[in-house]
C-alpha positions as CSV (number, residue, x, y, z in Angstrom):
1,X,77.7,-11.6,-3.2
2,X,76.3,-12.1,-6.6
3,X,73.9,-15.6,-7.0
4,X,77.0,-17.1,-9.3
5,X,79.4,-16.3,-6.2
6,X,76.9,-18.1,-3.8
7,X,76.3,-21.1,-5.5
8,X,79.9,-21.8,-5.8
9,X,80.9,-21.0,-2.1
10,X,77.5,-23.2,-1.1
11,X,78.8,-26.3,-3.2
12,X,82.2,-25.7,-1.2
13,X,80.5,-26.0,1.7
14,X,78.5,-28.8,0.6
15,X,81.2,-30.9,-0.5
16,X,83.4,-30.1,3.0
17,X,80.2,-31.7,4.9
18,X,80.6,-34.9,3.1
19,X,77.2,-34.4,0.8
20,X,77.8,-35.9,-2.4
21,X,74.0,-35.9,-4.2
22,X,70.9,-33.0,-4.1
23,X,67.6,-32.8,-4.2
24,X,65.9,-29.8,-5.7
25,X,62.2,-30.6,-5.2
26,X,58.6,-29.4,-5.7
27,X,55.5,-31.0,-5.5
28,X,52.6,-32.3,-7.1
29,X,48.7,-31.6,-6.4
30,X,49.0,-33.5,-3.5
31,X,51.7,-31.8,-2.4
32,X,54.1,-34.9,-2.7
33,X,57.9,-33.6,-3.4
34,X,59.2,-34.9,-6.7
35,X,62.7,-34.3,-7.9
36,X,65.8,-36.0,-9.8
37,X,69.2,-36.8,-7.5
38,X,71.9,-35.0,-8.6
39,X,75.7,-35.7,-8.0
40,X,77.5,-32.9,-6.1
41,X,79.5,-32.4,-9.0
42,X,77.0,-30.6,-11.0
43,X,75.6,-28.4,-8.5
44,X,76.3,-25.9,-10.1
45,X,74.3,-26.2,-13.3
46,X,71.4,-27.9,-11.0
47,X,70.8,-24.5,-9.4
48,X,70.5,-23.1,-13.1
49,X,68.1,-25.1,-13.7
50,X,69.7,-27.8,-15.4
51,X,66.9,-30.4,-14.5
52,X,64.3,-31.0,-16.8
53,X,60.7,-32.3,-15.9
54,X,57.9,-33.4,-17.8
55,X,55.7,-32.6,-15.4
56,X,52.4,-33.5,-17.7
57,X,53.1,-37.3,-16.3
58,X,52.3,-36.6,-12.5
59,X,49.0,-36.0,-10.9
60,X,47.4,-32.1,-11.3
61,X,50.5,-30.3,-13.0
62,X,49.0,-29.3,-16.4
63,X,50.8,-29.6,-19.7
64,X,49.3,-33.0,-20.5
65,X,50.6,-34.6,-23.8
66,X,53.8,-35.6,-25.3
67,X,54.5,-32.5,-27.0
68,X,54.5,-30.2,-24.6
69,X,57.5,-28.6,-23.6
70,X,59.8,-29.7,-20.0
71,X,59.7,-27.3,-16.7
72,X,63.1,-26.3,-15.0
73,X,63.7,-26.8,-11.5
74,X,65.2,-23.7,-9.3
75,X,65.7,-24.3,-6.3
76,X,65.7,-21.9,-3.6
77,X,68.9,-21.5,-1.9
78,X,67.3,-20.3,1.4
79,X,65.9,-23.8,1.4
80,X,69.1,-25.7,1.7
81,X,69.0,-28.5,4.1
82,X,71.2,-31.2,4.6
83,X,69.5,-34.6,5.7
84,X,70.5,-34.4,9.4
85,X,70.4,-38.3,9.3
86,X,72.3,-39.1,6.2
87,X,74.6,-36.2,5.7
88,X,75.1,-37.6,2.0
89,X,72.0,-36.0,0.7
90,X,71.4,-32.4,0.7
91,X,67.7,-31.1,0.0
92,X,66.3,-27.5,-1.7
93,X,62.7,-26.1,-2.5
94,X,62.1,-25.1,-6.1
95,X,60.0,-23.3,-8.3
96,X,59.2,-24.5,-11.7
97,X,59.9,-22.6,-14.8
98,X,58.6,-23.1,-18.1
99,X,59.7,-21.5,-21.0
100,X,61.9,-19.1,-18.8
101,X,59.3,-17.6,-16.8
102,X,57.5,-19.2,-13.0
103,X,55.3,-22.1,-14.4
104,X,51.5,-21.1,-12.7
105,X,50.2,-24.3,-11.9
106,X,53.3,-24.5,-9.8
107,X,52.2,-24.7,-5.7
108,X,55.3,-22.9,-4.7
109,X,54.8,-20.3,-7.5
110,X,51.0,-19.9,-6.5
111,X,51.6,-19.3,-3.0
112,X,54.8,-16.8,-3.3
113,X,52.1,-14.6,-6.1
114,X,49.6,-14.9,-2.8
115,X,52.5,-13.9,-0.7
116,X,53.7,-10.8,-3.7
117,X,50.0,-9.1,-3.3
118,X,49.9,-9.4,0.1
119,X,53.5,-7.5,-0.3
120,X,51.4,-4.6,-1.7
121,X,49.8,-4.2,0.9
122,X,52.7,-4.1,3.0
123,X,52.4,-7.3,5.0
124,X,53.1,-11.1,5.2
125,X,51.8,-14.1,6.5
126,X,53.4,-16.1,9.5
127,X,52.2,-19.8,9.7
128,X,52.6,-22.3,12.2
129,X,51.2,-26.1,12.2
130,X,50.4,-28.4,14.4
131,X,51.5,-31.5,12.9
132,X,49.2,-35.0,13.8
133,X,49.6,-38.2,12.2
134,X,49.7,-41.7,12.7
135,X,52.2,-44.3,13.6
136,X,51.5,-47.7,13.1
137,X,53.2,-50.9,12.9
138,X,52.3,-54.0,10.7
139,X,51.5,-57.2,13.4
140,X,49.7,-60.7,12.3
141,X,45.5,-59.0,12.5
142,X,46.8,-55.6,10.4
143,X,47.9,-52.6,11.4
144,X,48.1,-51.6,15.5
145,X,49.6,-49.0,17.3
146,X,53.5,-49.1,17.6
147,X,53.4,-49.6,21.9
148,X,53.8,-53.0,22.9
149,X,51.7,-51.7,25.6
150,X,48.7,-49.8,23.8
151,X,46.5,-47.7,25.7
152,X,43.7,-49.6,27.0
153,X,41.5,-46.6,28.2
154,X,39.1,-44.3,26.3
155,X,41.7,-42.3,24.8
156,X,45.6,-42.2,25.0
157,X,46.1,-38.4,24.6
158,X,48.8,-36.8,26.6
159,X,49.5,-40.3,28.1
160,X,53.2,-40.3,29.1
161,X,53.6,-44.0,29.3
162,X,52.5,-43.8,25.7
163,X,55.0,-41.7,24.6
164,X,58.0,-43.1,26.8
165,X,57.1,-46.4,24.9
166,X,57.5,-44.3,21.8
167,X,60.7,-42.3,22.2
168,X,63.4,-44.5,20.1
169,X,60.7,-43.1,17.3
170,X,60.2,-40.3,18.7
171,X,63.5,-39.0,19.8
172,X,65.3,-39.3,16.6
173,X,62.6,-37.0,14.9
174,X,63.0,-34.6,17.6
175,X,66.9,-34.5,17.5
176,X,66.2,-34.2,13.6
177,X,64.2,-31.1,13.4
178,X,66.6,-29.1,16.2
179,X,69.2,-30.1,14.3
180,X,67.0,-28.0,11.3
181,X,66.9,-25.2,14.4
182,X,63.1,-25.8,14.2
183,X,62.7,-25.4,17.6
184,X,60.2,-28.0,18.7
185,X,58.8,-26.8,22.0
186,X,56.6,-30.6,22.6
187,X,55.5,-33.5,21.5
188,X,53.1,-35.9,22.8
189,X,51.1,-39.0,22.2
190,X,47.5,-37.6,20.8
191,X,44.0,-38.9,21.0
192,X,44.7,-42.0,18.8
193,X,46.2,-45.2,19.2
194,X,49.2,-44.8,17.6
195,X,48.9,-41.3,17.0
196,X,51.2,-38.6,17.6
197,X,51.3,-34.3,17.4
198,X,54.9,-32.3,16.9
199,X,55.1,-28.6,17.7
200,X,57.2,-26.5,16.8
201,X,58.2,-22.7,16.0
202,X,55.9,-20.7,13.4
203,X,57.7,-19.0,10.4
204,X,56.9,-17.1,7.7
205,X,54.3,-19.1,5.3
206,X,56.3,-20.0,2.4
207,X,59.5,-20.9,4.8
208,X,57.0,-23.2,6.9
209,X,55.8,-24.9,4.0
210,X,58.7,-25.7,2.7
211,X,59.6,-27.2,5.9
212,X,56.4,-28.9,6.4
213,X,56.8,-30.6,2.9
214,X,60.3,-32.0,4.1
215,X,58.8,-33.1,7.4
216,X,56.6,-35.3,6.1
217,X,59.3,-37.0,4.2
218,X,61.5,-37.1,7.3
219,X,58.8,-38.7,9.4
220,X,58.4,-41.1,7.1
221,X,62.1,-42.2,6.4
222,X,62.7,-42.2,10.0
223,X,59.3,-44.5,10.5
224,X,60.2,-47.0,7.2
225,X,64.0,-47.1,9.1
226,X,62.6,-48.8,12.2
227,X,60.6,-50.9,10.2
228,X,57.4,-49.0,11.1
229,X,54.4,-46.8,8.8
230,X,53.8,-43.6,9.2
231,X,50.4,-42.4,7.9
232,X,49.5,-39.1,6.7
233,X,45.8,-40.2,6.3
234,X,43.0,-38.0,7.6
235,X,41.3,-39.9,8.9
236,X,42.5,-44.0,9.0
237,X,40.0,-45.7,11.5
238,X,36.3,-44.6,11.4
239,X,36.2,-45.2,15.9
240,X,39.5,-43.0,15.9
241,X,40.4,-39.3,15.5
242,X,41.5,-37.8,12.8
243,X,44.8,-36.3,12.0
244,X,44.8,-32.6,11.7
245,X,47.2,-29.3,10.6
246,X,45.7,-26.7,12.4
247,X,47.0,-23.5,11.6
248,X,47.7,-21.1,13.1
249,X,48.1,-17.7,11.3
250,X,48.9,-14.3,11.9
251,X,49.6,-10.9,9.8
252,X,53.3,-9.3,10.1
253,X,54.3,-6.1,9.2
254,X,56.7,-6.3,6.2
255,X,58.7,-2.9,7.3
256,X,59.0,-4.3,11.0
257,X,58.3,-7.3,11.5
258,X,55.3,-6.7,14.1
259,X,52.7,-9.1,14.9
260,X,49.7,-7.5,13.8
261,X,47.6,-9.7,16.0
262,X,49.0,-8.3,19.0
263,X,48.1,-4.8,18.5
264,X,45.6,-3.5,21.4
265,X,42.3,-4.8,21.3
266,X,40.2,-2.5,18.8
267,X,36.8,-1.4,19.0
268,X,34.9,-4.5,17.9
269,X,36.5,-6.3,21.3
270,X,34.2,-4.3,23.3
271,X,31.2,-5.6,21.2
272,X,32.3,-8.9,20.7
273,X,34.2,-9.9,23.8
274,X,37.1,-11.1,22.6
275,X,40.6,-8.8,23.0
276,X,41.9,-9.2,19.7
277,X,42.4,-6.0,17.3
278,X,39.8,-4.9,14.9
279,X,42.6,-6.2,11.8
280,X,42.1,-9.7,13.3
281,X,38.7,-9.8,13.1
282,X,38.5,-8.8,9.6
283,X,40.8,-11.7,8.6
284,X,38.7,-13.9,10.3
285,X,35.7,-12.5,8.9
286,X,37.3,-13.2,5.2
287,X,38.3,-16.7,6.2
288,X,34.3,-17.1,7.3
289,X,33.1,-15.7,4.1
290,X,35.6,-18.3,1.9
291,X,35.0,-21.2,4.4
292,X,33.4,-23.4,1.7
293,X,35.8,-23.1,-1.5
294,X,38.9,-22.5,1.4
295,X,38.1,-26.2,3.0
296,X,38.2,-28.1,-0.9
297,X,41.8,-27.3,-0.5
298,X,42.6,-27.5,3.8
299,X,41.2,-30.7,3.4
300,X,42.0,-32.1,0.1
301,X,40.7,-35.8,-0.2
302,X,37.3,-37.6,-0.1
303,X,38.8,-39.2,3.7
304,X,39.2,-36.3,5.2
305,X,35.5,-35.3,5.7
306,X,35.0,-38.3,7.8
307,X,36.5,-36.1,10.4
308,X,35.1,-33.3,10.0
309,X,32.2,-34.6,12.4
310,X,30.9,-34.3,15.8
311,X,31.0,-37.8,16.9
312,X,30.6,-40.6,14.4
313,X,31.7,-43.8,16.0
314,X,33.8,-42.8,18.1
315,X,33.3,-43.0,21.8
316,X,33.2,-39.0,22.2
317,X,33.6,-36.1,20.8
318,X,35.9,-35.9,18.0
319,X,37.1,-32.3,19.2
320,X,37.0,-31.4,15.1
321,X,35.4,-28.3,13.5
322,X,32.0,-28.5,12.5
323,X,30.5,-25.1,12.0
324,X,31.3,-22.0,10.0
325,X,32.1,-20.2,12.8
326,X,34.8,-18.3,15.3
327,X,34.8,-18.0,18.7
328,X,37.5,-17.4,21.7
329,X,38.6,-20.4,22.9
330,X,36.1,-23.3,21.0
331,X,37.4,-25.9,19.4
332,X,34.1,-27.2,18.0
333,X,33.8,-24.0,15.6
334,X,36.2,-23.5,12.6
335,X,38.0,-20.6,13.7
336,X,39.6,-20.0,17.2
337,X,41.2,-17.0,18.6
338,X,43.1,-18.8,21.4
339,X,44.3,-16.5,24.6
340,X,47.4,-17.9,25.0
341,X,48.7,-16.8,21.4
342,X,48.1,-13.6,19.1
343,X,46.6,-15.7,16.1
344,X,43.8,-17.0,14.1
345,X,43.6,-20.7,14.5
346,X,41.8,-22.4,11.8
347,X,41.3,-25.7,13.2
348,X,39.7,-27.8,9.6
349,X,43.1,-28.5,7.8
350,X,44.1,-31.7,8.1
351,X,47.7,-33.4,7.6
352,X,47.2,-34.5,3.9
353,X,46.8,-30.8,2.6
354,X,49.1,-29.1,-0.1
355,X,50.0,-27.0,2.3
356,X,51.7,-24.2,-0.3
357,X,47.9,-24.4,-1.8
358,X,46.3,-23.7,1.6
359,X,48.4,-21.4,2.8
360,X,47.7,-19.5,-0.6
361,X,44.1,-19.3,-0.4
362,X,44.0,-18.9,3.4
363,X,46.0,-15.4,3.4
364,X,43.8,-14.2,0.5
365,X,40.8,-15.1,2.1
366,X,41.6,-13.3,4.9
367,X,43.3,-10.4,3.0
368,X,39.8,-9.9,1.3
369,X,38.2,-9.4,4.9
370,X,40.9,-6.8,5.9
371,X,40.4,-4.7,2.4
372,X,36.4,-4.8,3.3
373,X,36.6,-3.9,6.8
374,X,34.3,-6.4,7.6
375,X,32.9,-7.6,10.5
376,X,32.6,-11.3,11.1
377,X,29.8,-11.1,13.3
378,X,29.3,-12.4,17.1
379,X,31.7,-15.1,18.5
380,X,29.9,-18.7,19.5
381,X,31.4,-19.2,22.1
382,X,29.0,-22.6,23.3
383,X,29.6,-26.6,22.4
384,X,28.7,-26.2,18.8
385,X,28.2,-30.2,18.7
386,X,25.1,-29.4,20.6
387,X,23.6,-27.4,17.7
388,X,23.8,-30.2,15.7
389,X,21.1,-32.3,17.8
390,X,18.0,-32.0,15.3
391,X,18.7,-33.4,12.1
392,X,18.7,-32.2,9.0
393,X,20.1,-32.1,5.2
394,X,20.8,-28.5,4.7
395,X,24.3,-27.2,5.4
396,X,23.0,-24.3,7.6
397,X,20.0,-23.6,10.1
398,X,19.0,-20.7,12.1
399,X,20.5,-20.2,15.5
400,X,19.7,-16.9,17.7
401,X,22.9,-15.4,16.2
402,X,21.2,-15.7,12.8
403,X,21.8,-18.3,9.9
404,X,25.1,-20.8,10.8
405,X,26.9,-22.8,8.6
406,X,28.4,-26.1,8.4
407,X,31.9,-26.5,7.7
408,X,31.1,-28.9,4.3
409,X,30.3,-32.3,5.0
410,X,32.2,-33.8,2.0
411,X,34.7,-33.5,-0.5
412,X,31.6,-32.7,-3.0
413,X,30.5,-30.1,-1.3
414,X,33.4,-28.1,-0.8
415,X,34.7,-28.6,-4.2
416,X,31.0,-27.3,-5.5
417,X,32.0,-24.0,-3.3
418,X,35.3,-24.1,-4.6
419,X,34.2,-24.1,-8.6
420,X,31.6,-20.9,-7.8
421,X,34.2,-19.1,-5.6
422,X,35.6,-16.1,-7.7
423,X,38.7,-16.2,-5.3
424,X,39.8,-19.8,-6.6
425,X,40.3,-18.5,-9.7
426,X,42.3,-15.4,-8.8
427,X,44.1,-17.0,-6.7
428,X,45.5,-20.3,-8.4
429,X,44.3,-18.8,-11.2
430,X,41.9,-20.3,-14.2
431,X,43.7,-23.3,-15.3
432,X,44.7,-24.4,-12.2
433,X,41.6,-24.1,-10.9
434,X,40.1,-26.4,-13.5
435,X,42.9,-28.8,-12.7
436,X,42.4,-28.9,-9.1
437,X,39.2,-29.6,-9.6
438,X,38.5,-31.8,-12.3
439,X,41.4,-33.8,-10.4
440,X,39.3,-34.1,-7.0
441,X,36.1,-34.8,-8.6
442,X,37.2,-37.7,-10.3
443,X,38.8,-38.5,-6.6
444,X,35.3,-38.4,-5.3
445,X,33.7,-40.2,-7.8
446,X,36.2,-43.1,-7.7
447,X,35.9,-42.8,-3.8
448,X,32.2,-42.6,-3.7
449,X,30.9,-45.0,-6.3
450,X,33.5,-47.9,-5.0
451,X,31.2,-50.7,-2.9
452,X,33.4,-52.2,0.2
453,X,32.8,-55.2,2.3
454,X,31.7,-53.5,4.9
455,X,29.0,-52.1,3.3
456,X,28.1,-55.1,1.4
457,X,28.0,-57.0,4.7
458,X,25.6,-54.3,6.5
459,X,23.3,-54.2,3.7
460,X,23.0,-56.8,1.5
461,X,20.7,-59.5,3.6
462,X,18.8,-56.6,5.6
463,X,17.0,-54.9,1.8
């Protein structure tokens, strides 16, 4: 069936379920989707592209200035999915096009070039995320957790009566994304007040990102229509945890589909103790040696590096990555290789990233490890957190394994790795890169420089 052929038998469909507009979306830096609604009627000429954007108006797109040209919409028609609350709206992934050819600062268009070299090479990249964020409701002293009943303990993770309080939330999303065929396999309340993690089935990393863009807006629909506020923020109270997106990754062979991650254990599990094939540990290795310019984009805003800590003010250990480093089953180091999956976990990402940016850099990063051969070095295997006991204002130090890393400790420092990291520019190539980060610099500088109460109040009687 020719793409002329499908489009008309899709509308048919389309119009037979009752939908009567379309979204064909993308996003912007942030990885916000942004699209005009279209009547059913002209379906048609929406999937050729009939919408016009002028995308120099939003935040990170390029062609800034009122003479530049419009980009062109075209959606995927893989991507199709009908709002399984409101059957009257019908919602498709695009690409952009400018002047007839994939725009390049384009997210979607950046990761499926990632995704086209790593093609050449014969495999792909299969994603899945776990998905944490926050859900609050407004009360008379600010923002609290939705339970009438909040946890009154140390922390609320896993806590059933939490989540049974939770479920006329809850059980809508869940009935949501089956009805997708997402297959969500859990769901619990997580370590915050108000805080909550869906999981869900992996998929190839341009499929999950679409999805992961749409689920964001379907959590927060489904929050707003119950009169409640669903935060993607990193990191929203400073005694809390943060929300992450770990993900978890894994090589497939184009040709047959195979896990390369499960292979046999290669030679370098018998010097490094960890049964994982010798392809594995070359991605991680690439990940490792990319950690720096890799984390400006996993976590993209000045708030999310007040996670990335060993404690802070919370009450114990804040379970988040804080060293450049792998190990087996240790969740204080950036990179796991967990037992009970054949995968490399990178556990930094939080729930605010771009995640057709990531997911871009990630398999490149650890495509450049594979090409090399390269060997990431020993696992650490210990509480990393307990490195961190003498202080000091370098990011690494010498451990017995030799020179250690920290994961960067703000959005400064990544984004100065980021801007010297050859791979940024081949991979979102050199305007882009100078968007992205001329656009978080100013972010930090706007977030740094700005004076709050709190602040004022600790300091201004005690100098």
């Amino acid at each position: 069936m020719n793409d002329q052929a499908r489009v008309a038998e899709m509308k048919a469909d389309l119009v037979a379920r009752g939908v009567k507009y379309c979204f064909a979306t993308y996003v912007d830096i942030h990885g916000v989707p942004k699209a005009k609604c279209v009547p059913i009627e002209f379906f048609e000429k929406m999937c050729a592209g009939s919408e016009l954007f002028t995308v120099g108006a939003m935040e990170g797109m390029g062609l800034v200035g009122p003479e530049k040209d419009e980009c062109a919409a075209i959606p995927d028609l893989d991507s199709l999915i009908v709002l399984p609350w409101d059957p009257e709206y019908a919602w498709l992934a695009s690409d952009l096009y400018y002047h007839g050819e994939p725009y390049a600062n384009c997210s979607r268009v950046i990761l499926k070039n990632a995704l086209a070299k790593a093609a050449e090479r014969g495999v792909g990249l299969n994603l899945g995320v776990e998905t944490e964020f926050y859900l609050l409701r407004r009360s008379e002293t600010g923002l609290a957790a939705p339970q009438q009943q909040p946890h009154r303990g140390l922390c609320p993770a896993y806590d059933v009566h939490q989540t049974m309080q939770s479920m006329p939330y809850l059980t809508p999303m869940v009935d949501a994304m089956n009805a997708l065929e997402w297959g969500v396999y859990s769901f619990d309340a997580e370590g915050g007040q108000g805080q909550y993690e869906f999981d869900f089935a992996y998929a190839n990393a341009l499929t999950m990102s679409d999805r992961l863009v749409f689920w964001r807006f379907m959590v927060k629909t489904l929050a707003q229509s119950q009169g409640l506020v669903a935060s993607f923020m990193p990191k929203p109270f400073s005694g809390d945890f943060r929300s992450g997106a770990h993900f978890n990754m894994s090589l497939y062979d184009l040709a047959s589909g195979e896990n390369l991650f499960a292979a046999n254990p290669g030679a370098m599990a018998q010097t490094h103790g960890i049964a994982f094939p010798d392809i594995g540990y070359h991605f991680v290795s690439g990940l490792l040696d990319h950690a720096g310019a890799l984390t400006a984009v996993t976590c993209p805003t000045h708030n999310s590096y007040k996670g990335l800590i060993a404690q802070g003010e919370m009450a114990d250990m804040s379970w988040a990555p804080v060293l450049r480093a792998y190990g087996a089953n240790n969740r204080s180091a950036m990179l796991r290789l967990p037992m009970n999956r054949p995968c490399v976990e990178n556990r930094a990402p939080d729930i605010a990233c771009n995640f057709y940016l990531a997911s871009a850099f990630s398999i490149a990063a650890g495509l450049e490890g594979v090409a090399a051969a390269k060997d990431p070095g020993a696992p650490m295997n210990d509480n990393l957190y307990l490195r961190l006991d003498r202080p000091t204002a370098f990011d690494s130090f010498e451990t017995e394994l030799g020179s250690v890393r920290r994961v960067p400790r703000t959005l400064l420092e990544a984004l100065q790795h980021f801007e010297a990291d050859p791979l940024a520019s081949a991979v979102f190539g050199a305007e882009f890169k100078d968007i992205y980060l001329g656009f978080k610099l100013k972010e930090w500088d706007r977030d740094f420089y700005r004076v709050d109460p709190a602040e004022r109040d600790r300091v201004l009687d005690f100098l």
